[in-house]
C-alpha positions in Angstrom: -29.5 90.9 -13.8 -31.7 91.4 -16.5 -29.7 94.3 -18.7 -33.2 95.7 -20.3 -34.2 96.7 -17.1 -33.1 99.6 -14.5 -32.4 98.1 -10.9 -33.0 99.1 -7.6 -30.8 98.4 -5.1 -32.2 98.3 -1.6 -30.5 97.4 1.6 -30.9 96.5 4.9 -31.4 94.0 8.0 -34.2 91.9 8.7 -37.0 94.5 7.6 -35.4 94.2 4.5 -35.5 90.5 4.1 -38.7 89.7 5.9 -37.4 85.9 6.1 -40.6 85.5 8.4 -43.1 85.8 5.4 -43.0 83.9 1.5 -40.3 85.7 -0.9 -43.5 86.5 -3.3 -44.5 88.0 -0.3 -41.7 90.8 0.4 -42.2 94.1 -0.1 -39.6 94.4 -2.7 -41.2 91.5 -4.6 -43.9 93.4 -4.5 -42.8 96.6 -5.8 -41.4 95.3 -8.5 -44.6 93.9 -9.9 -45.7 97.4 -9.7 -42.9 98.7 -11.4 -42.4 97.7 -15.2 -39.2 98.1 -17.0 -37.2 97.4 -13.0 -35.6 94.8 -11.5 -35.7 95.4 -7.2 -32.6 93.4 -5.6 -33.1 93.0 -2.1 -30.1 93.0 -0.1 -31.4 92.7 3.2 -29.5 90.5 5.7 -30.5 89.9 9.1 -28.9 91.2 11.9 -26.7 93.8 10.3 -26.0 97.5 11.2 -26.0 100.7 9.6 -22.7 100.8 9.4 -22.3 97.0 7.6 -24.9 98.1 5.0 -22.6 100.9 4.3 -20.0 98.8 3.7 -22.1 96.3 1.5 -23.4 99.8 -0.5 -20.0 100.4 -1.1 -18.8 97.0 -2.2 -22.2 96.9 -4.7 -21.4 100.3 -6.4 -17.8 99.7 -6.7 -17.4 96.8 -8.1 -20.8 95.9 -9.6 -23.5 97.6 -12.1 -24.7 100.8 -10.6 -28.2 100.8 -10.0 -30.9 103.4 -11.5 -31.8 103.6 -7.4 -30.4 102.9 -4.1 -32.9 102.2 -1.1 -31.1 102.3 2.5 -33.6 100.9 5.1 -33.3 102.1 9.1 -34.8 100.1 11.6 -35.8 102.0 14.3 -35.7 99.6 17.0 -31.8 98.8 17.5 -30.3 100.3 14.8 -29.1 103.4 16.7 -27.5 101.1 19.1 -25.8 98.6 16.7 -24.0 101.3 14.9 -21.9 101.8 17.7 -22.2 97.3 19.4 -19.0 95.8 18.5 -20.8 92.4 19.1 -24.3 91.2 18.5 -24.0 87.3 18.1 -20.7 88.2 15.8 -18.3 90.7 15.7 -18.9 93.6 13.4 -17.6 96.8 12.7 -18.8 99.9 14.5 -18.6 103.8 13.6 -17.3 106.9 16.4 -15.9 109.9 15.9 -12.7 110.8 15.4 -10.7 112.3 18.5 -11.7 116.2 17.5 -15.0 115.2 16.9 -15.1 116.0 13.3 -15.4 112.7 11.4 -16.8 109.6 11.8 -14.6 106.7 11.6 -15.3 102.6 10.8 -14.0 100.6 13.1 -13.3 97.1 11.3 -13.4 93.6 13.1 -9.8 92.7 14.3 -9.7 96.6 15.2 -8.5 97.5 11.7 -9.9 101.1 10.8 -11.5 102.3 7.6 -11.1 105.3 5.2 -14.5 106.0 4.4 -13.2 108.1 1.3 -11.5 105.0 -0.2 -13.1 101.6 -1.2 -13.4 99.0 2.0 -12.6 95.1 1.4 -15.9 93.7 2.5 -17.7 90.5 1.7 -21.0 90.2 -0.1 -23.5 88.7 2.2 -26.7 85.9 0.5 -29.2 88.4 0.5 -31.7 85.7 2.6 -29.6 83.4 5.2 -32.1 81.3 6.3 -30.2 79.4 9.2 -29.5 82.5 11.0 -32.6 83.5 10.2 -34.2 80.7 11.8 -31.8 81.5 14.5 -32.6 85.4 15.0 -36.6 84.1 14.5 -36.2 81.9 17.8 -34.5 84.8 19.4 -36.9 87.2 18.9 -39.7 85.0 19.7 -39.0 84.7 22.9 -38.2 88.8 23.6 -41.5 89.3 22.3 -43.2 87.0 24.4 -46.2 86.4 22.7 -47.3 89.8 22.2 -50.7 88.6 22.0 -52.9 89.4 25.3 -49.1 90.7 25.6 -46.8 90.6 28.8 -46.5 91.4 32.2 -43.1 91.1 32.5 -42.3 93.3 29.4 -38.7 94.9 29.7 -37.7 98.6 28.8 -37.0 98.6 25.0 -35.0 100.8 23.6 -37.7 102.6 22.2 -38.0 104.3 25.0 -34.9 106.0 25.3 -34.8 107.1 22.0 -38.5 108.3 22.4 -37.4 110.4 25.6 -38.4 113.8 25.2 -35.3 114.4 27.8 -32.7 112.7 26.4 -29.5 111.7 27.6 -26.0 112.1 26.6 -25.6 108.7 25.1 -28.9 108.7 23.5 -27.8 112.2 21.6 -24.5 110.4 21.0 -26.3 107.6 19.2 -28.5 110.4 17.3 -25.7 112.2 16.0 -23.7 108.9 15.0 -26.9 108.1 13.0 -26.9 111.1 11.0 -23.5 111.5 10.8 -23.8 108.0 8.6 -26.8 109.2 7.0 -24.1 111.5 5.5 -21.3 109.0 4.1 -24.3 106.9 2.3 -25.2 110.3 0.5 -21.7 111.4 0.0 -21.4 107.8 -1.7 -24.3 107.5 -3.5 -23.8 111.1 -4.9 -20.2 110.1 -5.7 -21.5 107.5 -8.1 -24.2 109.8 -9.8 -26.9 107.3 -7.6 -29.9 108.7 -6.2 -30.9 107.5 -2.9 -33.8 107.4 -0.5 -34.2 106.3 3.2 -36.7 104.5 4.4 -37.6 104.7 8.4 -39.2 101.5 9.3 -40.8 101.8 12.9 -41.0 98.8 15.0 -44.5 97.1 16.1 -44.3 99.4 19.5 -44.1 102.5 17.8 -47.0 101.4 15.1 -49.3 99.7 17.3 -50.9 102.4 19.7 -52.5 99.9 22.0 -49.2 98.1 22.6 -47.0 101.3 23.2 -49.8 102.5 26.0 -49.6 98.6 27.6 -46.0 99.4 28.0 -46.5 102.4 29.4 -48.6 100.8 31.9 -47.0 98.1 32.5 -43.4 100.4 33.5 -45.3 103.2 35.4 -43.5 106.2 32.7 -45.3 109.2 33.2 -47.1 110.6 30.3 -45.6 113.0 28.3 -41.7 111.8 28.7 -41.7 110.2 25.6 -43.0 110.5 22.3 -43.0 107.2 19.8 -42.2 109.4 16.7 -39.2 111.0 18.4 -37.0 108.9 16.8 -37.8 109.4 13.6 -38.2 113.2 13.6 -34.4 113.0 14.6 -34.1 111.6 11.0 -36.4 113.3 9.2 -35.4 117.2 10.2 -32.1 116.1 9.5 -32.6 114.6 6.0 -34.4 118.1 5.1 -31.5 120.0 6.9 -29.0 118.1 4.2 -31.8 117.7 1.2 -31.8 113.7 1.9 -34.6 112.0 0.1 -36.6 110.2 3.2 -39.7 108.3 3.7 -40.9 107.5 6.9 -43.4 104.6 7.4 -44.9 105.2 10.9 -47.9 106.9 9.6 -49.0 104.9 7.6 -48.3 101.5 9.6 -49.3 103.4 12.9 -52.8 104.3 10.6 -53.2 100.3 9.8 -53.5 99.5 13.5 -56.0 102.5 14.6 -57.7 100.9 11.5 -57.9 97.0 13.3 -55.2 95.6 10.6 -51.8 94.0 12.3 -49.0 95.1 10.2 -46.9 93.0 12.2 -46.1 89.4 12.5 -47.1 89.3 16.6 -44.6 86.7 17.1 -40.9 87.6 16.2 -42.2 91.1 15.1 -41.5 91.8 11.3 -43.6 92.7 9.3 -46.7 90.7 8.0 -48.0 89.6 4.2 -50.4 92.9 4.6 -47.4 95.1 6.3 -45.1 94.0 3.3 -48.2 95.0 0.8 -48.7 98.5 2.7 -44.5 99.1 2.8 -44.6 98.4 -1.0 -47.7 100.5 -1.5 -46.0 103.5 0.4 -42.5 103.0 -1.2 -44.1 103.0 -5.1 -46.1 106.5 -4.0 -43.3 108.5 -2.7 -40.9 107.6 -5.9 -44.0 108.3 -8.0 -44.2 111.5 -6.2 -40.4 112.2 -6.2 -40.5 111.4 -9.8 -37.6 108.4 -9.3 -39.0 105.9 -11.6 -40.3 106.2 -15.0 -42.2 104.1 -17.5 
């Protein structure tokens, strides 16, 4: 780390690394050339949860530097559900509640549990693993089957469920794990004298209008059952609730498609050189606005 500078922390999965695109062309490379005087360390790694980038938040502010700014990605595609997967690929830890309901406890791999009040022993990730993400690449590539001309044979993502103006039981479960660890990365952060932000990053079926309708189609789901920002709005009232700092992408990636611009790589479905320039863009004008960064 350059010692002159202030640092920004920001972590994350895959939307954070954006393997899929050149490292001068991430969005946190990107943001720091806008930002003189900062250093931006991206600590995305693919495939992780919520609940693992907790854990590697932690591990950062305990026993490194604290940053001038932490940035805590959400992915709205699959993050809801990997907070609570023991096993995607590997095993990782999970969060629940505790039996009365009140707290929300980490469950760690060999079935170990976690204080989250006290530091967790947790390894520190490479911040870009290429071989898995050459790996998750391939997967990916073939659920999105070729999105362009798109599919036929599309299956029910979980969009859908989380977009459900009806929701079930599961889904709310899944809502309220999600802000219940909205929560602990506050209480953290605010333990350490850090400021943080959350960022919502939608995934290509939310932004792309045209794709969510083919979809529809494609399934048969009535209008009016589901509504693509749903998810987010679950976030959002609840960051304003608990006076969380939050930014939320889908307008402005949702307004890049009505416009004719792909945001989105088409083919394993992160985001693209422009969507990493629009990300950046929309990332420097809300810490302009909340007066985060100085010069």
């Amino acid at each position: 780390m350059d010692s002159s500078k202030k640092r920004i922390f920001v972590i994350g999965d895959s939307f954070t690394s954006n393997i899929a695109v050149g490292l001068e062309s991430v969005f946190t490379e990107k943001l720091e050339n806008r930002l003189l005087g900062y250093e931006v360390r991206n600590f995305g790694v693919n495939g992780y949860s919520p609940v693992q980038e907790f854990l590697l938040l932690e591990t950062l502010l305990r026993r490194h530097e604290r940053p001038d700014l932490a940035i805590v990605m959400l992915y709205m595609r699959n993050d809801f559900d990997e907070n609570m997967a023991k096993y995607w690929f590997y095993p990782r830890p999970v969060a629940r509640f505790s039996e009365d309901g009140e707290n929300l406890e980490i469950v760690m791999l060999g079935g170990g549990e976690s204080d989250l009040n006290s530091p967790n022993e947790f390894p520190e990730p490479p911040t870009r693993s290429h071989l898995y993400s050459l790996f998750i690449n391939v997967y990916r590539s073939f659920e999105a089957r070729a999105l362009d001309g798109y599919s036929s044979s599309i299956h029910t993502p979980p969009e859908f469920y989380l977009a459900a103006t009806d929701p079930s039981a599961e889904t709310l479960r899944k809502i309220d794990v999600m802000r219940a660890l909205m929560v602990e990365f506050q209480n953290l952060c605010d333990s350490m004298d850090v400021p943080l932000v959350f960022v919502l990053a939608p995934s290509i079926l939310q932004a792309d209008s045209e794709y969510w309708q083919h979809v529809f189609d494609a399934k048969g789901i009535g209008k009016g059952s589901h509504d693509r920002n749903l998810p987010n709005q679950y976030l959002i009232d609840h960051a304003f609730e608990n006076g969380m700092l939050l930014l939320d992408l889908l307008p402005a990636l949702s307004a890049e498609y009505d416009a004719g611009r792909d945001t989105y790589n088409r083919i394993e479905s992160h985001w693209n050189t422009w969507g990493n320039e629009v990300v950046a863009d929309e990332i420097f004008r809300f810490l302009e606005k909340e007066r985060l960064i100085e010069y």
